[in-house]
PyMOL commands that place a pseudoatom at each C-alpha (Angstrom):
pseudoatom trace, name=CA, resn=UNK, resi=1, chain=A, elem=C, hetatm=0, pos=[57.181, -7.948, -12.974]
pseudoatom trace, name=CA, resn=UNK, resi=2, chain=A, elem=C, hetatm=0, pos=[59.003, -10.603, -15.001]
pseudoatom trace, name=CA, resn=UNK, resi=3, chain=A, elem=C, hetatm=0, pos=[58.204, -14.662, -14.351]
pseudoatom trace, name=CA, resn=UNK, resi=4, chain=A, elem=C, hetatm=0, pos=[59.742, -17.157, -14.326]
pseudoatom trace, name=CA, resn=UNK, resi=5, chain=A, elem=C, hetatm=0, pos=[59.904, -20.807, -14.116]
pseudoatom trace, name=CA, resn=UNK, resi=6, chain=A, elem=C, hetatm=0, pos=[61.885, -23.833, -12.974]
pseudoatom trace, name=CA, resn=UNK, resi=7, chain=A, elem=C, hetatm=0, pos=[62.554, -27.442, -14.682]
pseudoatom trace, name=CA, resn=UNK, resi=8, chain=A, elem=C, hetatm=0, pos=[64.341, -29.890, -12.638]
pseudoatom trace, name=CA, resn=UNK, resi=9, chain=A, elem=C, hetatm=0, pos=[65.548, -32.214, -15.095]
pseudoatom trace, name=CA, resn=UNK, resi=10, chain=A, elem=C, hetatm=0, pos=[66.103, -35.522, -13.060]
pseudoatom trace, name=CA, resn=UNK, resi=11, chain=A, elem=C, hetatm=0, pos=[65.139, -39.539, -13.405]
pseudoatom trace, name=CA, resn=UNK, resi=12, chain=A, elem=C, hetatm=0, pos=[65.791, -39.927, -9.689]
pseudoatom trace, name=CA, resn=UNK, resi=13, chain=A, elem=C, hetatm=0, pos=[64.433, -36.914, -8.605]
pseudoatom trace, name=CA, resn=UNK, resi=14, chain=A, elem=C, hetatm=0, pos=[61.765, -37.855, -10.179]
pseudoatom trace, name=CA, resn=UNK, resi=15, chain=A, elem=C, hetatm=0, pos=[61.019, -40.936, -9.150]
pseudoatom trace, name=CA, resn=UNK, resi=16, chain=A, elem=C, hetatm=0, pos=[61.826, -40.399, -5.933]
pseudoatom trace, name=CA, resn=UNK, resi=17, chain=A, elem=C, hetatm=0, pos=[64.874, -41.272, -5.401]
pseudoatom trace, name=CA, resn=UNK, resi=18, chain=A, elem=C, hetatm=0, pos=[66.559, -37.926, -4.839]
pseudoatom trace, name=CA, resn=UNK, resi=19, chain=A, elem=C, hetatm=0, pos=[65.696, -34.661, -3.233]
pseudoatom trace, name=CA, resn=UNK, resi=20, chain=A, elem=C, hetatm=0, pos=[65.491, -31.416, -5.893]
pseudoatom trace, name=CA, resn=UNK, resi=21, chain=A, elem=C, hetatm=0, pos=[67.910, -29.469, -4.159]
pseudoatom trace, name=CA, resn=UNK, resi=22, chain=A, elem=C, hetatm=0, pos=[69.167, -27.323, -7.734]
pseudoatom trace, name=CA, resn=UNK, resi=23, chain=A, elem=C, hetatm=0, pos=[65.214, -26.546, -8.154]
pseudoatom trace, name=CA, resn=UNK, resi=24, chain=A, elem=C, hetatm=0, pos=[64.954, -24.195, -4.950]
pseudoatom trace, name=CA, resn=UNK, resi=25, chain=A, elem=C, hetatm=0, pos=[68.120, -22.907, -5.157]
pseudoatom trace, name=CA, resn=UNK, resi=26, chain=A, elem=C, hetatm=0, pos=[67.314, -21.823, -8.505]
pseudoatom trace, name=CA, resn=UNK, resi=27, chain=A, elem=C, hetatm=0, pos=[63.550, -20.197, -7.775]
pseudoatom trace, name=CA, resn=UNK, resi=28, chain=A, elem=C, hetatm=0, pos=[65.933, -18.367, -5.014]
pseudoatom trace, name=CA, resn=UNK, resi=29, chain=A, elem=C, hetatm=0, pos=[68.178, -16.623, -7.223]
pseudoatom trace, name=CA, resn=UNK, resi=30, chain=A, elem=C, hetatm=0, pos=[65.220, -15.876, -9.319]
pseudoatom trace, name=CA, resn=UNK, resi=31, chain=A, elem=C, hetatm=0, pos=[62.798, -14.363, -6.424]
pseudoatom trace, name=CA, resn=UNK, resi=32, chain=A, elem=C, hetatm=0, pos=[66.035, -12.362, -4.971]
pseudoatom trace, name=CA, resn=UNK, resi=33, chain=A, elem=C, hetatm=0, pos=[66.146, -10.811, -8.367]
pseudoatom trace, name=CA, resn=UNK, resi=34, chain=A, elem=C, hetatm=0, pos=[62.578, -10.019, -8.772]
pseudoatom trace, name=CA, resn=UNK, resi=35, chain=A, elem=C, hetatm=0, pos=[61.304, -12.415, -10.418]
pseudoatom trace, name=CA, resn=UNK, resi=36, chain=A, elem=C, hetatm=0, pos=[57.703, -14.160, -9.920]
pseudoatom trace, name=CA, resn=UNK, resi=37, chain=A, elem=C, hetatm=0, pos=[58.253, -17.588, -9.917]
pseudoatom trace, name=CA, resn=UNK, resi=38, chain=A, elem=C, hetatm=0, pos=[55.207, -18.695, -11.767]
pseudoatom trace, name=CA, resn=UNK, resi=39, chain=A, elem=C, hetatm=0, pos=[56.099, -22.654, -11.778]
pseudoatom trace, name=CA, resn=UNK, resi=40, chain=A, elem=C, hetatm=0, pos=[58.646, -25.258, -10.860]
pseudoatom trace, name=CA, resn=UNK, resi=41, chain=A, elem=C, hetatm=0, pos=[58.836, -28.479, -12.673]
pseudoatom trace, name=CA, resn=UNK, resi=42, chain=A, elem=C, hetatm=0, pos=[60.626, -31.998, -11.612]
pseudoatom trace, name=CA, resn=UNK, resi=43, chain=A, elem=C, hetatm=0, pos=[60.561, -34.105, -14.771]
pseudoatom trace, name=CA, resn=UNK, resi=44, chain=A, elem=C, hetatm=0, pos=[62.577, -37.081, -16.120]
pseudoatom trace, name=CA, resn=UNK, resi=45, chain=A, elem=C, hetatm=0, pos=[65.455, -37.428, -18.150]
pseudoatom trace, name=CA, resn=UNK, resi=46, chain=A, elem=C, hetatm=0, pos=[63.216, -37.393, -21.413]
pseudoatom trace, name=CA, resn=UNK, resi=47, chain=A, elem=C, hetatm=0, pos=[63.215, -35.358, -24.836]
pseudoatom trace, name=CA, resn=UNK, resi=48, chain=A, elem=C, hetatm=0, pos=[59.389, -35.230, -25.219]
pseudoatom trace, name=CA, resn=UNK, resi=49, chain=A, elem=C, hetatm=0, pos=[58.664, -34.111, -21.784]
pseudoatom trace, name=CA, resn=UNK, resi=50, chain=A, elem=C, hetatm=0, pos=[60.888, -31.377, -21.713]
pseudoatom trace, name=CA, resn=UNK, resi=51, chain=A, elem=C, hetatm=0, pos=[60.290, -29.955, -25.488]
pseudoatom trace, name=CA, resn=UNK, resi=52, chain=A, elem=C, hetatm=0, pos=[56.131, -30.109, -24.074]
pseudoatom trace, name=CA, resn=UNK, resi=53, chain=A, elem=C, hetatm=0, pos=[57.155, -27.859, -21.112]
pseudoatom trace, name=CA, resn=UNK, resi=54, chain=A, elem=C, hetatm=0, pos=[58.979, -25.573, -23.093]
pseudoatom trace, name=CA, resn=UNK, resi=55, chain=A, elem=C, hetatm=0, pos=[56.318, -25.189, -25.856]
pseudoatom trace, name=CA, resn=UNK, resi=56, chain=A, elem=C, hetatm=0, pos=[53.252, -24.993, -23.166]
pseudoatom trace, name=CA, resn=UNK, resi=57, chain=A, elem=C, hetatm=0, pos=[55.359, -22.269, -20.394]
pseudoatom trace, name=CA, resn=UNK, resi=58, chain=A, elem=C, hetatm=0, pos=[56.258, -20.122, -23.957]
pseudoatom trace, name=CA, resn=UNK, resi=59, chain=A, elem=C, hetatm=0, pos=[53.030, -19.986, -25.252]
pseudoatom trace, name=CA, resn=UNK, resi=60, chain=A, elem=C, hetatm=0, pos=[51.253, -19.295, -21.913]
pseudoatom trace, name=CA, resn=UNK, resi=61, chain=A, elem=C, hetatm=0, pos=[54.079, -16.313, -21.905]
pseudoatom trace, name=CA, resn=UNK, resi=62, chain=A, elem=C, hetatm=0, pos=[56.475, -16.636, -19.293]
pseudoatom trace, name=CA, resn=UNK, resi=63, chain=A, elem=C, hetatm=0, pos=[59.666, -14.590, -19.485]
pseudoatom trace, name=CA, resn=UNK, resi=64, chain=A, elem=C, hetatm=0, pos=[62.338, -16.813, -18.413]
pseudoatom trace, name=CA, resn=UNK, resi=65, chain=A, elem=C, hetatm=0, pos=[62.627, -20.529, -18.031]
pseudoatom trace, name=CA, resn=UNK, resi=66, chain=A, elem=C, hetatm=0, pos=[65.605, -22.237, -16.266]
pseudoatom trace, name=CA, resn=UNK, resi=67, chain=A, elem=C, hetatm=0, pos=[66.421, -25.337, -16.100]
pseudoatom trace, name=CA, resn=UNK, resi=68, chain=A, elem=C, hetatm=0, pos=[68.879, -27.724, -14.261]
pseudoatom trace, name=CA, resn=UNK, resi=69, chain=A, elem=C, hetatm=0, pos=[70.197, -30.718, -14.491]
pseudoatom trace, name=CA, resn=UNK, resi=70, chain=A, elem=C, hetatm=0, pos=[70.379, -32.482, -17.742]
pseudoatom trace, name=CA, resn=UNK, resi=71, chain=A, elem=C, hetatm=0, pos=[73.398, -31.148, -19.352]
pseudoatom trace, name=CA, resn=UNK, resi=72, chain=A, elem=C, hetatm=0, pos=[76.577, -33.567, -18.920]
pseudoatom trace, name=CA, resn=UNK, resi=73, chain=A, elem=C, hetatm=0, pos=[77.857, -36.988, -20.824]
pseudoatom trace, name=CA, resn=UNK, resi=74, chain=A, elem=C, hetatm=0, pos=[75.514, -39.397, -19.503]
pseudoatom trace, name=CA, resn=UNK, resi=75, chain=A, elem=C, hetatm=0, pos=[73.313, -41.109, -22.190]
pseudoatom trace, name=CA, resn=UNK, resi=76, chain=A, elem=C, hetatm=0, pos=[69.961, -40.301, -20.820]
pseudoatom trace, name=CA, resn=UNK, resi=77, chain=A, elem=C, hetatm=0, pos=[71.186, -36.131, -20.761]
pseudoatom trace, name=CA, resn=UNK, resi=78, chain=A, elem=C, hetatm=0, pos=[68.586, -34.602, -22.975]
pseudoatom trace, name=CA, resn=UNK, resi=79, chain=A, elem=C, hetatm=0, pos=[68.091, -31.391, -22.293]
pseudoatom trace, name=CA, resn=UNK, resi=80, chain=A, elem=C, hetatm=0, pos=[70.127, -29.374, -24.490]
pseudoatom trace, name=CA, resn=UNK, resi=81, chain=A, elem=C, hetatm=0, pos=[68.657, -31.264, -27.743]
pseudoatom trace, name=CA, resn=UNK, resi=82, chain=A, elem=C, hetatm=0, pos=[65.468, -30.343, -25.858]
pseudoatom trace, name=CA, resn=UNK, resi=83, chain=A, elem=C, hetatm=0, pos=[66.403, -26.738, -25.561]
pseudoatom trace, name=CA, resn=UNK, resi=84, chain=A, elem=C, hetatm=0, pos=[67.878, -26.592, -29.164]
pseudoatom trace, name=CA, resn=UNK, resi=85, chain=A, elem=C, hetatm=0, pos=[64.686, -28.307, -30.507]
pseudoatom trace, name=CA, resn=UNK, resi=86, chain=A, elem=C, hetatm=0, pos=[62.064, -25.576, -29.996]
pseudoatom trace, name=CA, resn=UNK, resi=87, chain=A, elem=C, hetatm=0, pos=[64.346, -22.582, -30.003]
pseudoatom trace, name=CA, resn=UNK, resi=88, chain=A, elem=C, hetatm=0, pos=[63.870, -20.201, -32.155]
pseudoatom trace, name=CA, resn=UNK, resi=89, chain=A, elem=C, hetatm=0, pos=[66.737, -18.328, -31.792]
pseudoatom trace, name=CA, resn=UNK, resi=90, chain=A, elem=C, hetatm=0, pos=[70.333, -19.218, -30.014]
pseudoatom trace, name=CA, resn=UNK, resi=91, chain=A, elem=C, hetatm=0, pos=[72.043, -17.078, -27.671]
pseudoatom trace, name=CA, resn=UNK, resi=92, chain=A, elem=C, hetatm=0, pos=[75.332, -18.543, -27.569]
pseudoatom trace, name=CA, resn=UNK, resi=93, chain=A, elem=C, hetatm=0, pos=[76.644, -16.092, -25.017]
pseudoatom trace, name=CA, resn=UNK, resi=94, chain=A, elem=C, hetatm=0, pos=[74.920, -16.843, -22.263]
pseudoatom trace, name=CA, resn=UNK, resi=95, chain=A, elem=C, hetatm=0, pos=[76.156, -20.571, -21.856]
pseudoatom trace, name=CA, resn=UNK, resi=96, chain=A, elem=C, hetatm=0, pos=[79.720, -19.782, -22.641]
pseudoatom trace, name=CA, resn=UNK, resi=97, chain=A, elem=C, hetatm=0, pos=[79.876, -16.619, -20.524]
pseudoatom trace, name=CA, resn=UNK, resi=98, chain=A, elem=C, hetatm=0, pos=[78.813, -19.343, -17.452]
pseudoatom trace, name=CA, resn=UNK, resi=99, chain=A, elem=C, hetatm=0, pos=[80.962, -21.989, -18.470]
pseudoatom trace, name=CA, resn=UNK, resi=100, chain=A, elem=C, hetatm=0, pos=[84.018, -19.390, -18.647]
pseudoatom trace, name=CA, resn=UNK, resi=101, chain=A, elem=C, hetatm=0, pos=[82.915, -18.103, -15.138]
pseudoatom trace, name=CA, resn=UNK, resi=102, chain=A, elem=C, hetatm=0, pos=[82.355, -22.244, -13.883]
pseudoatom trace, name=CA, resn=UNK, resi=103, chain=A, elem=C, hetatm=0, pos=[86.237, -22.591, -14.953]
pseudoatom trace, name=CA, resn=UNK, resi=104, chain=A, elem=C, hetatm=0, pos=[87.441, -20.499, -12.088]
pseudoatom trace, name=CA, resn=UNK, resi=105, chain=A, elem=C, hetatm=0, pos=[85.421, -22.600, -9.687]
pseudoatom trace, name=CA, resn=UNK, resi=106, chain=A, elem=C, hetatm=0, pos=[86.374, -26.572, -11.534]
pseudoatom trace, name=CA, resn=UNK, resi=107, chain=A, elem=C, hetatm=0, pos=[87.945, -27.453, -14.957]
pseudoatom trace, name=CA, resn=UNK, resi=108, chain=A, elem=C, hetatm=0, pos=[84.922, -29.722, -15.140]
pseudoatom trace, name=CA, resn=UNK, resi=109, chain=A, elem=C, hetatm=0, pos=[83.159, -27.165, -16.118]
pseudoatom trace, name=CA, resn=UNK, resi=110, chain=A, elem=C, hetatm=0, pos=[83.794, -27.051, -19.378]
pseudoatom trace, name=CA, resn=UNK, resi=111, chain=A, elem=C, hetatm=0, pos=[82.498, -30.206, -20.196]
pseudoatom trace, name=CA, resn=UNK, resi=112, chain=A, elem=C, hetatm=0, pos=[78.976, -28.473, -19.565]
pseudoatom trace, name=CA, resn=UNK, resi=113, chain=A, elem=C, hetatm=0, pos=[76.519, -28.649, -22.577]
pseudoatom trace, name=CA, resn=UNK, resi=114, chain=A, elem=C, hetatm=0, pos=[73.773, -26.331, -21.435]
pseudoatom trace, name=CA, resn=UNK, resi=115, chain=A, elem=C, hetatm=0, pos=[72.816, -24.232, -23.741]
pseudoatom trace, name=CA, resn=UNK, resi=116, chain=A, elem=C, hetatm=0, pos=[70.937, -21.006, -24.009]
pseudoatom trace, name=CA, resn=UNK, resi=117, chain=A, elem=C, hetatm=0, pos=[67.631, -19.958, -26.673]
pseudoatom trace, name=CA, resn=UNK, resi=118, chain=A, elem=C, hetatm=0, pos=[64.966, -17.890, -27.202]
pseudoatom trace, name=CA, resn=UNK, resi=119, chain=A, elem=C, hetatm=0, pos=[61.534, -18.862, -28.237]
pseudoatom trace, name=CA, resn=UNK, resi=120, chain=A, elem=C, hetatm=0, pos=[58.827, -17.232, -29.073]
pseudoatom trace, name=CA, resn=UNK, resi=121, chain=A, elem=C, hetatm=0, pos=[59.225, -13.933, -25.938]
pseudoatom trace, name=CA, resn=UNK, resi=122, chain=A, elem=C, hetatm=0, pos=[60.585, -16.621, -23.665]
pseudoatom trace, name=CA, resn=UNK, resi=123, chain=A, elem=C, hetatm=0, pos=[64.519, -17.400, -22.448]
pseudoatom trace, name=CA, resn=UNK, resi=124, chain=A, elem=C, hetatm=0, pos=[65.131, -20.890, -21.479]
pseudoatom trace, name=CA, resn=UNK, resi=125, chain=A, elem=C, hetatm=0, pos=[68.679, -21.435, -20.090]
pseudoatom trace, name=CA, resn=UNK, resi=126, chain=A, elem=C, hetatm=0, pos=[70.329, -24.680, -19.246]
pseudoatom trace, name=CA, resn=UNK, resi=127, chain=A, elem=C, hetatm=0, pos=[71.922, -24.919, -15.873]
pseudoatom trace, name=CA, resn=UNK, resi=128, chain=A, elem=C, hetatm=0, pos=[74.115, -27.824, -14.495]
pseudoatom trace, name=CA, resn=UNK, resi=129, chain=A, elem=C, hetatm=0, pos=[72.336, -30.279, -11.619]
pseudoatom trace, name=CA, resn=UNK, resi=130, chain=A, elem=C, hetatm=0, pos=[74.727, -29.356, -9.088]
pseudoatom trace, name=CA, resn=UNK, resi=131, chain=A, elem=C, hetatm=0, pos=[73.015, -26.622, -6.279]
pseudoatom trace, name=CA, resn=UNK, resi=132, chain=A, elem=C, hetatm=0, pos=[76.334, -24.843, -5.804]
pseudoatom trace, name=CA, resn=UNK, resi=133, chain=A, elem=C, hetatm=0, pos=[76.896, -24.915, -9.834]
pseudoatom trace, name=CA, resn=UNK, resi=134, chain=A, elem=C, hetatm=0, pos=[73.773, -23.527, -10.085]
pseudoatom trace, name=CA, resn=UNK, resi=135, chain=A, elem=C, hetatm=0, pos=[73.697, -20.663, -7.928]
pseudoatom trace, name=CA, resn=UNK, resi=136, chain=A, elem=C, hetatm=0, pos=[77.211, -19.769, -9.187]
pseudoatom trace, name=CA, resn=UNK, resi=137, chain=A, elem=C, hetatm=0, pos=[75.959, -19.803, -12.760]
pseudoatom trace, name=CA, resn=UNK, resi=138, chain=A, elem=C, hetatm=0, pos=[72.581, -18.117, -12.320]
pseudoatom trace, name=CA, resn=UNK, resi=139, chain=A, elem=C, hetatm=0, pos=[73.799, -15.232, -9.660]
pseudoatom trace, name=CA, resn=UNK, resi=140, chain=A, elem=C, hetatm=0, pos=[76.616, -14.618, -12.332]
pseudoatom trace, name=CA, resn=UNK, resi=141, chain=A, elem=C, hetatm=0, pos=[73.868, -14.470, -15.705]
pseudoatom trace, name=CA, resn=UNK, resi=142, chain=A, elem=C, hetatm=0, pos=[70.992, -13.133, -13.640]
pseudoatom trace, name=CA, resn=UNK, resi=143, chain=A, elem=C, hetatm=0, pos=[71.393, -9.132, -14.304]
pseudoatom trace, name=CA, resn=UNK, resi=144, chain=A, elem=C, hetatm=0, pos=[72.009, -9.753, -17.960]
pseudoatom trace, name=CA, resn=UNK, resi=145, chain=A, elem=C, hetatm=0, pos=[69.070, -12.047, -18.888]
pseudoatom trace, name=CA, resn=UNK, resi=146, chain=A, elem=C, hetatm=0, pos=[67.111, -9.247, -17.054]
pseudoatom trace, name=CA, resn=UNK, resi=147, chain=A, elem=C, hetatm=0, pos=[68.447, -7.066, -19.275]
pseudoatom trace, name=CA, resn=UNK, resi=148, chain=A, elem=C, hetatm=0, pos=[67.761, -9.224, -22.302]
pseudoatom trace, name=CA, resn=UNK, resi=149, chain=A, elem=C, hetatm=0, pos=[64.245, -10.588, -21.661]
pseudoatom trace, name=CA, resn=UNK, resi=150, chain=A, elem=C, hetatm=0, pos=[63.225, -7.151, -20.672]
pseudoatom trace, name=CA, resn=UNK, resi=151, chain=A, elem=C, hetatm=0, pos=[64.616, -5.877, -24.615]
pseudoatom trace, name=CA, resn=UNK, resi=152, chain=A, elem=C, hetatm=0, pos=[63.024, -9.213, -26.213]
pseudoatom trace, name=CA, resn=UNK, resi=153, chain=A, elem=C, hetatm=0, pos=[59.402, -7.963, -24.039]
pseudoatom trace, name=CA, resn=UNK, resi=154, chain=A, elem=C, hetatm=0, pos=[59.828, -4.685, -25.154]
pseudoatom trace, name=CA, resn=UNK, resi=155, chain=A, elem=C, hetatm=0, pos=[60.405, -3.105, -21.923]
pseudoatom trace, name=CA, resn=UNK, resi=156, chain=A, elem=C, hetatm=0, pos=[63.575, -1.807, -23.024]
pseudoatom trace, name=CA, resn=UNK, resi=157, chain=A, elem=C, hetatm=0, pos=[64.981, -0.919, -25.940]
pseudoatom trace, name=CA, resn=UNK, resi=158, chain=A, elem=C, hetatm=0, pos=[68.342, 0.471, -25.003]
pseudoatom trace, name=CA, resn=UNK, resi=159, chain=A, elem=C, hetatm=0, pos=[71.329, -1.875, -25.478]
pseudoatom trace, name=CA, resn=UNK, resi=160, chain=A, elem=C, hetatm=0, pos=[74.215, 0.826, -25.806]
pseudoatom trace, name=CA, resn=UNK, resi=161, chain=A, elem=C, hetatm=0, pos=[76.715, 1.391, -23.193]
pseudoatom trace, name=CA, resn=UNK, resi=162, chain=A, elem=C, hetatm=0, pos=[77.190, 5.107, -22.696]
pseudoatom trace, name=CA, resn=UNK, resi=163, chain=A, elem=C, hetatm=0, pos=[80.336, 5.253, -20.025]
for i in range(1, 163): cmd.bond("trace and resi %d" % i, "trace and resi %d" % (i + 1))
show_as sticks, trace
zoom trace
């Protein structure tokens, strides 16, 4: 079974303030896809705390981490930098096959930064804060990062469409 965990990127969530809607919505999508949710995560708007999260749920091997929230104009938006800072590898795709998908739903959308990396035999993909952004975005990538964590594990080798 693959795992995977959840990082609700929030100041007011965090402190309080605000309910982590995104968060469950997220582990949700996950579970209904067969995924073990190993971990969910509320933490602040902040570089250092996110990059530590990343490292640690890598190295302890988990398969896919997604995160939400973090990703717009404001100043204190972080988490792509984050993202970009321990990957090891991009995977451009992935964020602009969900923004292109977001654009039927808002133009907004594309003002999205999220971005999408591997590390180490670990995903992490940026999702917006929104709950109904991010079910739209994760049901849409959901089947494809299965199919891509399961190559990166080595539980599948086979990328070739034969139809």
């Amino acid at each position: 079974m693959l795992t995977a965990a959840v990082i609700t990127v929030s100041d007011s969530g965090y402190e309080g303030k605000r309910k982590d809607e995104s968060g469950g919505v997220c582990a949700s999508v996950l579970s209904d896809n067969g995924f073990d949710v190993v971990e969910r995560l509320l933490l602040p708007d902040d570089s250092e705390a996110l990059k530590a999260a990343f490292v640690r749920l890598s190295d302890e091997g988990v398969n896919l981490v997604v995160t939400t929230g973090g990703t717009g104009f404001s100043p204190r938006d972080v988490t792509p930098e984050a993202t970009l800072a321990v990957a090891e590898r991009n995977v451009p795709g992935v964020a602009e096959a969900m923004r292109f998908n977001s654009m039927q739903y808002t133009p907004r959308a594309m003002l999205g930064r999220g971005v999408c990396v591997i590390r180490k035999k670990t995903v992490i993909v940026n999702l917006p804060g929104s709950p109904k952004a991010c079910a739209e975005n994760l049901e849409f990538a959901v089947r494809p990062l299965i199919h891509g964590v399961n190559i990166l594990c080595g539980n599948d080798g086979e990328c070739a469409r034969h139809d």
